[in-house]
C-alpha atoms as one frame of an Amber mdcrd trajectory, in Angstrom:
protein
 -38.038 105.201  20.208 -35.513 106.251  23.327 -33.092 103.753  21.996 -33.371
 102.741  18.520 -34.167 106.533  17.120 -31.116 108.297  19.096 -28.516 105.033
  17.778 -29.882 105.281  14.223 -29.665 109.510  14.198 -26.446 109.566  16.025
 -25.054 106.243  13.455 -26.365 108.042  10.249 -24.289 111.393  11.114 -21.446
 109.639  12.372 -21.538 107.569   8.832 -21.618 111.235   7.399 -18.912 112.436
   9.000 -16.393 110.184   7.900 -17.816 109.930   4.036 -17.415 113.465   4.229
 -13.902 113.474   5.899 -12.928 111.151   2.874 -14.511 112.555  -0.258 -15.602
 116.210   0.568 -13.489 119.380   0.672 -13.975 123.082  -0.155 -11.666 124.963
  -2.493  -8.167 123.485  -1.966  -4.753 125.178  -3.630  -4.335 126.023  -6.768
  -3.452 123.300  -9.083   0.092 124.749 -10.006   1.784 121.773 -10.874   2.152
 120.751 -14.424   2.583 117.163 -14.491  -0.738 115.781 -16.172  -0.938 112.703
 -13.798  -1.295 115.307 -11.094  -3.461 114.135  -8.605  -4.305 117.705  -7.667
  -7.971 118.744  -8.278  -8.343 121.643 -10.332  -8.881 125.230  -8.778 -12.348
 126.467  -8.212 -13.264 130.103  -9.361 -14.318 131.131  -5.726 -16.498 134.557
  -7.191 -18.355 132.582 -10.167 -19.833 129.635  -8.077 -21.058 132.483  -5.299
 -22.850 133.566  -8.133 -25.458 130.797  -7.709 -25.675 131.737  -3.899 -29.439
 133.768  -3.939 -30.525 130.660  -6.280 -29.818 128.566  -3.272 -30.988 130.522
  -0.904 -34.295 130.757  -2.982 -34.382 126.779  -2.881 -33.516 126.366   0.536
 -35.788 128.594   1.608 -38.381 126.215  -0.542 -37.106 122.813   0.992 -37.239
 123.690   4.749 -40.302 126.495   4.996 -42.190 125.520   1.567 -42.686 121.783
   2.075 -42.221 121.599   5.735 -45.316 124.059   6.233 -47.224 122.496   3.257
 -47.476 119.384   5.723 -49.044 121.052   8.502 -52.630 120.649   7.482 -53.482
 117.827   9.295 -55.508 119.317  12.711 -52.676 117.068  15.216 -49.855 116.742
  13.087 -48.082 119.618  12.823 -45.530 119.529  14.580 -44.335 116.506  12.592
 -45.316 117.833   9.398 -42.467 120.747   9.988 -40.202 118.524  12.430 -39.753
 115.503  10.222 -39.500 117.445   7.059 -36.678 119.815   8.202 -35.093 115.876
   9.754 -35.158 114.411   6.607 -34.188 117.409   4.826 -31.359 117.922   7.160
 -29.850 114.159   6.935 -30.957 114.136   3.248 -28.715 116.875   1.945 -25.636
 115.594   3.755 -25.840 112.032   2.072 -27.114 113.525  -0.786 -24.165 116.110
  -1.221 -21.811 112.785  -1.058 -23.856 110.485  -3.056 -24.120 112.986  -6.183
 -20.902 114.144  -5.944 -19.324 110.425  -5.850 -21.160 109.760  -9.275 -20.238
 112.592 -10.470 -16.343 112.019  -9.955 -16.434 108.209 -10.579 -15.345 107.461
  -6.954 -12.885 110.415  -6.540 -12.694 113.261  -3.622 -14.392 116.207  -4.838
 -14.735 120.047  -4.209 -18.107 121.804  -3.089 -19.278 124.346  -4.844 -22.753
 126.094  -4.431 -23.947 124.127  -7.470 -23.273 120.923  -5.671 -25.406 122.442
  -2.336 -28.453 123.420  -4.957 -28.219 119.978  -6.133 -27.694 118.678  -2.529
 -31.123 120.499  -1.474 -32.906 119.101  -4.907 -31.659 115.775  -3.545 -34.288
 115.761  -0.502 -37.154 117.075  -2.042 -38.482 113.619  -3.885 -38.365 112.247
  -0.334 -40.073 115.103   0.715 -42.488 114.781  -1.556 -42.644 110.977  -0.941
 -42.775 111.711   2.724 -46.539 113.507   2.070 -47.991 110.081   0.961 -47.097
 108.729   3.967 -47.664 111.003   6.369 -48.819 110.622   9.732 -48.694 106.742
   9.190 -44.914 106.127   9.412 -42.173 106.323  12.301 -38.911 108.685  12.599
 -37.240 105.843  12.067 -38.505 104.802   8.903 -38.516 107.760   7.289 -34.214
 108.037   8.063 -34.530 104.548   6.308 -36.286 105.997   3.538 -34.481 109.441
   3.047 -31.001 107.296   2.983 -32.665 104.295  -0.199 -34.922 106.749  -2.073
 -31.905 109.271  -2.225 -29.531 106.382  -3.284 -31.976 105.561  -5.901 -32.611
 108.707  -6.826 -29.533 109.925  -7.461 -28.648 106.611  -9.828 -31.579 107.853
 -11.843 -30.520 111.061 -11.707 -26.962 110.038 -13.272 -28.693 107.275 -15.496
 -31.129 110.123 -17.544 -28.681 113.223 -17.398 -24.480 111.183 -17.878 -25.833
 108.594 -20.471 -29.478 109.433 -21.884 -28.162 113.157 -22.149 -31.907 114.152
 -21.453 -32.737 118.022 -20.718 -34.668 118.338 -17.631 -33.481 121.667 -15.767
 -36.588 122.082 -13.431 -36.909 117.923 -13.244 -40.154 117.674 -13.278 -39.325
 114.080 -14.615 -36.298 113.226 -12.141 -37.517 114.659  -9.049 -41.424 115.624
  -9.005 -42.281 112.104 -10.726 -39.925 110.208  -9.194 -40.909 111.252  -5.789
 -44.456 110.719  -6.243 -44.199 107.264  -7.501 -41.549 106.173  -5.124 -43.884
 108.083  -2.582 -47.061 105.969  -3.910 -45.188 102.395  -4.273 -44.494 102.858
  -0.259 -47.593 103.823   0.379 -48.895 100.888  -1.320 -46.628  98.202   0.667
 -47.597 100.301   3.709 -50.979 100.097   2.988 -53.500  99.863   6.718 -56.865
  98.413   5.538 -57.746  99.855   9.398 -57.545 103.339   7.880 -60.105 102.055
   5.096 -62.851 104.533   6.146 -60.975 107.401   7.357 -59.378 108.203  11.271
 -60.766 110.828  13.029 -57.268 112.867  12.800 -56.957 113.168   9.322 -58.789
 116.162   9.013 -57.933 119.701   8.689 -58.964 122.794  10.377 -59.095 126.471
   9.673 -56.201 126.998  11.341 -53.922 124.008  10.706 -54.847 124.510   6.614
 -53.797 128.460   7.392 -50.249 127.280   8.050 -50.863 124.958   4.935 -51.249
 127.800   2.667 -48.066 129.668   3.872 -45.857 126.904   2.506 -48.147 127.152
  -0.778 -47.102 130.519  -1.069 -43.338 130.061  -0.266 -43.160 127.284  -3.063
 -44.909 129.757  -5.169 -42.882 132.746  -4.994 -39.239 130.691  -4.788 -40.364
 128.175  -7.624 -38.919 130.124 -10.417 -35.617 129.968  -8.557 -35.839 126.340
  -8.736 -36.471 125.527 -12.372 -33.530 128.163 -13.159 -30.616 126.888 -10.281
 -28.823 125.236 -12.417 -28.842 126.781 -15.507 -25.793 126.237 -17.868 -26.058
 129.879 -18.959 -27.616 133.286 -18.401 -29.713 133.329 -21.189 -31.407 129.589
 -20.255 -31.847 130.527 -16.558 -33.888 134.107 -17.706 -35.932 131.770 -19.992
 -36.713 129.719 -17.296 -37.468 131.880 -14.786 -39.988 133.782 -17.224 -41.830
 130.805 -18.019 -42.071 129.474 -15.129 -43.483 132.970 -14.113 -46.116 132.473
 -16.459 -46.924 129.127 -16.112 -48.047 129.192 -12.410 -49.821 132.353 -12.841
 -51.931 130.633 -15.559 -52.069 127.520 -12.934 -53.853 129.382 -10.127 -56.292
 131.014 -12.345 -57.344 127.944 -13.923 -56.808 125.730 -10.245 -59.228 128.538
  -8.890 -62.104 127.952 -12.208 -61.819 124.047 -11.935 -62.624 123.855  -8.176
 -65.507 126.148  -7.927 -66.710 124.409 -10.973 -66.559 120.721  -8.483 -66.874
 121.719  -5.619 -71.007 122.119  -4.216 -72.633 125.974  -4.393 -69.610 126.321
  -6.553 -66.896 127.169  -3.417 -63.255 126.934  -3.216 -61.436 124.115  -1.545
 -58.603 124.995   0.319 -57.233 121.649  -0.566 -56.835 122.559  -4.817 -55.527
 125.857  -3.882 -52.507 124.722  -1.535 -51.833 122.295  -4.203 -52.631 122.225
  -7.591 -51.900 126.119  -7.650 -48.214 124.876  -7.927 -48.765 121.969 -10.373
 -47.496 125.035 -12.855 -44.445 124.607 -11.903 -44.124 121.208 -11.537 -45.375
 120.967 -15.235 -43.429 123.401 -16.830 -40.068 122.574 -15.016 -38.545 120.074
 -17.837 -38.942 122.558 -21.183 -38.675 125.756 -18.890 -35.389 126.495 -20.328
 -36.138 125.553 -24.126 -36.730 128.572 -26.634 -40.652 128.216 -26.055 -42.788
 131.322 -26.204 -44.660 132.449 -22.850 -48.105 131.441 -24.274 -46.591 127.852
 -23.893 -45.907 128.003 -20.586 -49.195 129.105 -20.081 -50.786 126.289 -21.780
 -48.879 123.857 -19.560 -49.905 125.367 -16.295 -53.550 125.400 -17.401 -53.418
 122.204 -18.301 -51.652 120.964 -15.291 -54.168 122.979 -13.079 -56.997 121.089
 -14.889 -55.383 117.856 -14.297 -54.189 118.548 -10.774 -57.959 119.500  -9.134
 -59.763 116.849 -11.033 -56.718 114.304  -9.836 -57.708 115.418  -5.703 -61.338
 115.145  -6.754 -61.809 111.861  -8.146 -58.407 109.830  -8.458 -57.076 110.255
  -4.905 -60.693 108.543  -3.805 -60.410 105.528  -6.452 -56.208 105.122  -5.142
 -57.609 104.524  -1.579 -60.529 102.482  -1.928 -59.502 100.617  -5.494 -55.633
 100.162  -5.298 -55.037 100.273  -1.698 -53.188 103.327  -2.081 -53.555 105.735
   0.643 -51.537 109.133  -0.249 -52.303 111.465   2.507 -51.403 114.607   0.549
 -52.352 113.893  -2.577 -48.800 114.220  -4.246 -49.529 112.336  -7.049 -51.969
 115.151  -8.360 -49.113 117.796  -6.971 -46.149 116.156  -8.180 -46.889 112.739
 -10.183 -49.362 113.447 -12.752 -47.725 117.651 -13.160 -44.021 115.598 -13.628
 -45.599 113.472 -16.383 -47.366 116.135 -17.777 -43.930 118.433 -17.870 -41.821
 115.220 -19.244 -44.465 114.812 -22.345 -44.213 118.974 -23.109 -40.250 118.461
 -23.305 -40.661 115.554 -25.343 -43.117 117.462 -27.758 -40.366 120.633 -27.336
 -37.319 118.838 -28.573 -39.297 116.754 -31.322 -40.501 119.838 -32.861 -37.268
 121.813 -31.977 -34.916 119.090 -33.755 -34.813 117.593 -36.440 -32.464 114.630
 -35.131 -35.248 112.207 -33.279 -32.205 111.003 -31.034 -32.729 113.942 -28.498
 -36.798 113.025 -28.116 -35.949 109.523 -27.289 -33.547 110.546 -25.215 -35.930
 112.366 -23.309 -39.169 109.640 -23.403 -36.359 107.144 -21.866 -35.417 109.715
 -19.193 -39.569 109.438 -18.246 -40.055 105.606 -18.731 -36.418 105.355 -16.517
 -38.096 108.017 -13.941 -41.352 106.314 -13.305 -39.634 102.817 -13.419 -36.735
 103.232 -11.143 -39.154 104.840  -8.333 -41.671 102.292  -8.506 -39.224  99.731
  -8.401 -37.272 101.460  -5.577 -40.849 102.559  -3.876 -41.432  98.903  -3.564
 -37.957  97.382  -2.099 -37.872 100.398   0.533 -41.921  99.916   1.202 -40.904
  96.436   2.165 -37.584  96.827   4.614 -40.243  99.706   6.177 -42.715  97.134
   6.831 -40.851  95.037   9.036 -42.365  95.645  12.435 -39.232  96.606  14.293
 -39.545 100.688  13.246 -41.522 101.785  16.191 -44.569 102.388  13.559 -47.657
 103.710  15.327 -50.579 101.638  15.086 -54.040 102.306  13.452 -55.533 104.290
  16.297 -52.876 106.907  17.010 -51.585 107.933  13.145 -51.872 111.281  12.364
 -50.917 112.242  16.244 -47.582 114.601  17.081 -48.120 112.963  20.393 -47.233
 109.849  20.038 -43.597 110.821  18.814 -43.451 114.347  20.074 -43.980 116.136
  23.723 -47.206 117.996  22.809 -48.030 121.525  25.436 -50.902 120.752  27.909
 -54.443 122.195  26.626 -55.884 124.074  29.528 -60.000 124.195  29.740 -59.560
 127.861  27.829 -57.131 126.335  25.179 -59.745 123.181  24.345 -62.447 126.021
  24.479 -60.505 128.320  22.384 -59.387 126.061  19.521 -63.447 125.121  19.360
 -64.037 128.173  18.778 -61.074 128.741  15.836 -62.343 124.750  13.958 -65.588
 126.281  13.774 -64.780 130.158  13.524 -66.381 129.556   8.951 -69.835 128.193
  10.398 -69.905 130.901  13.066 -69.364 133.565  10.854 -72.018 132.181   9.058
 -74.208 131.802  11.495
C-alpha cells in the first residue's frame, strides 16, 4: 500500500490533469467571428447554466454525505465506508467530467457548464453503488481500478441508450441504478471468497454504526427529488418530476415500513429495510418521473418497489450468497438493481400507452436489455483485472476492518467498556 496506492493516486490525477488541460475549459470569448469553419466554440449563457446550480448542490450533497454515510453500517468499517466513497467520488467525477464530455463532442475540446458537473456527479454514483457489493472485501487500489473501467463503460452506455436509442430516462433508474448494481454484482461474483461462506465476525452492525447508516438514508431521501429533476430539458418536466418523485418515496416508506414488520419475528422493524428499501421509490420512479403521469402512479411504483425491495433483503440476498456465489454486502441489488428494473418496465408501459408510434417503447426496452448487458459484461472484465493478486486485497480474516488500510484511534479500557455498553444499549433498555 505505501508504494503502489500513492503511484497509482498521484498517476490517475496527473493523467487528469493533462486530459483536462487538453479538452476542458470554462466559458471562453464570445464566438464573434462569422466564418462558419470557425473553430471557435460557441458562447455559453453564463446566468442560464447557474440556473442548475441548487440542483447540483442537491446531488452533490447526495453523492458525498448520502452514499458515503449509507456505507457506514458495518460495526469496523466506517471509516472506509465514508473515506473510500468520497475517493472514488472525488477521482470519479474528474474522469467522468472528461469522459462524457468527449462523447458528447465527438473528440473535440469542450466548455463546462453546471449541466456537465450534475452529469459529472451522476457519473460516480453506479460505482458507488457498485462499490456497496463489495465492500469491506476489496483494496484502495482496486476500487481506483474500478471507478476508472465501470465509468468508461458506463458512460458508453450512457451515450449508446440516450445519442442513438433516443430512450427517455431523466432519473436513470435504467442507466445508472441498474447498471451499477449489476456491474456491482458481476464483480462481486468474480471476487467471490468461499472463506466468507458462513459469515466474518465484522460484518455486523451495531446501534451506533447503523445510526450513521440512517443519516445517509435520510440525505438520499430528502435530495432525491433533486436528482430525478437535474437535468430536465424544461421547467415544466423538472416540476413533474420532482412531484412524483415526492410521492413515490413517500408511498415507498409507508409500504417498506408494512412489509418488514409483516417478515420480520414479533412483527419489528429492521433497520436494514428502512435505510434501504425506503429509497427504492426513487430508484423506481426515476425513468417515467418526468412523463405526464398522474401522482397516483408514482405512488403505485414506490409501493411496488418497497414490496419488492424488503422481500429482495429478506430472501434473495440469502439465495445470491449461498446459491450463486454472490456476496453483495449491501444489498444493492434490492436498493438499486431490482428498483432500476422495476422503473425501466413503468417507462416502457408509460410511452407504450402514451404513443401511439411503438418505435419510442422499443427504444426504451433496448435502453434496459443494453443497461443490464453492458454492466454485466463490464462487471465481469473489471471483476477479473481486480482479481489478480497484485492489489494489496486483504485476506479472509481482516475484511470488513478500517484498520488494515486506515490508522484507527487507540481504544482505552473506558472506550472498549463504553462502546459495550452503546452495541448492547436495545437489550439493556429492555432489560
Amino acid at each position: 500500500m505505501r508504494v503502489r496506492f500513492p503511484l497509482m493516486a498521484i498517476g490517475l490525477e496527473i493523467v487528469m490533469i493533462v486530459l483536462f488541460a487538453f479538452f476542458v475549459q470554462y466559458e471562453t470569448n464570445k464566438n464573434t467571428s462569422t466564418n462558419p469553419n470557425s473553430t471557435e466554440l460557441p458562447a455559453m449563457d453564463t446566468e442560464k447554466t447557474m440556473e442548475s446550480y441548487p440542483h447540483f448542490q442537491d446531488v452533490h450533497v447526495m453523492v458525498f454525505a448520502g452514499f458515503g454515510f449509507l456505507m457506514t453500517f458495518l460495526r469496523k468499517y466506517g471509516f472506509s465506508g465514508v473515506g473510500i466513497n468520497l475517493l472514488i467520488a472525488a477521482l470519479g467525477l474528474q474522469w467522468g467530467t472528461f469522459i462524457q464530455g468527449l462523447f458528447r463532442s465527438h473528440g473535440q475540446r469542450f466548455q463546462i457548464e453546471i449541466k456537465n458537473m450534475i452529469q459529472a456527479d451522476f457519473s460516480t454514483v453506479p460505482v458507488l453503488i457498485s462499490f456497496g457489493a463489495v465492500l469491506g472485501k476489496t483494496s484502495p487500489i482496486q476500487m481506483l481500478i474500478m471507478t476508472i473501467l465501470e465509468i468508461a463503460v458506463f458512460a458508453a452506455n450512457e451515450f449508446l441508450v440516450f445519442e442513438i436509442f433516443l430512450a427517455s430516462d431523466i432519473g436513470e433508474s435504467m442507466t445508472i441504478h441498474a447498471f451499477g448494481a449489476y456491474f456491482g454484482l458481476a464483480v462481486a461474483g468474480i471476487l467471490y471468497r468461499s472463506g466468507l461462506k458462513e459469515g466474518h465476525p465484522n460484518e455486523e452492525s451495531v446501534y451506533h454504526s447503523d445510526l450513521f447508516a440512517m443519516i445517509g438514508s435520510l440525505f438520499l431521501w430528502i435530495f432525491w427529488p433533486s436528482f430525478n429533476s437535474a437535468t430536465a430539458s424544461d421547467a415544466k418536466k423538472q416540476y413533474r418530476a420532482i412531484v412524483n418523485t415526492y410521492f413515490s418515496l413517500a408511498a415507498s416508506v409507508v409500504i417498506a415500513y408494512a412489509c418488514s414488520s409483516l417478515l420480520e419475528s414479533q412483527g419489528k422493524l429492521n433497520m436494514v429495510h428502512i435505510q434501504n428499501a425506503t429509497l427504492a421509490g426513487g430508484v423506481a420512479v426515476g425513468t417515467c418521473a418526468d412523463m405526464e403521469i398522474p401522482p397516483y402512479y408514482a405512488m403505485i411504483i414506490g409501493s411496488i418497489a418497497g414490496v419488492v425491495s424488503v422481500f429482495g433483503f429478506k430472501f434473495l440476498t440469502p439465495f445470491f450468497t449461498t446459491k450463486l456465489r454472490i456476496h453483495d454486502t449491501c444489498g444493492v441489488h434490492n436498493l438499486h438493481g431490482l428498483p432500476g428494473v422495476i422503473g425501466g418496465l413503468a417507462g416502457i408501459i408509460t410511452v407504450a400507452l402514451e404513443k401511439s408510434d411503438s418505435t419510442a417503447a422499443v427504444s426504451q426496452v433496448a435502453a434496459l436489455g443494453s443497461s443490464i448487458a453492458t454492466a454485466l459484461v463490464g462487471g465481469l472484465i473489471t471483476g477479473a483485472i481486480l482479481k489478480i493478486p497484485f492489489w494489496a486485497q486483504p485476506p479472509d480474516e481482516d475484511c470488513y476492518d478500517d484498520s488494515v488500510y486506515w490508522e484507527v484511534p487507540m481504544r482505552t479500557e473506558y472506550d472498549n467498556r463504553f462502546h459495550e455498553l452503546l452495541d448492547h444499549l436495545p437489550l439493556e433498555r429492555e432489560a
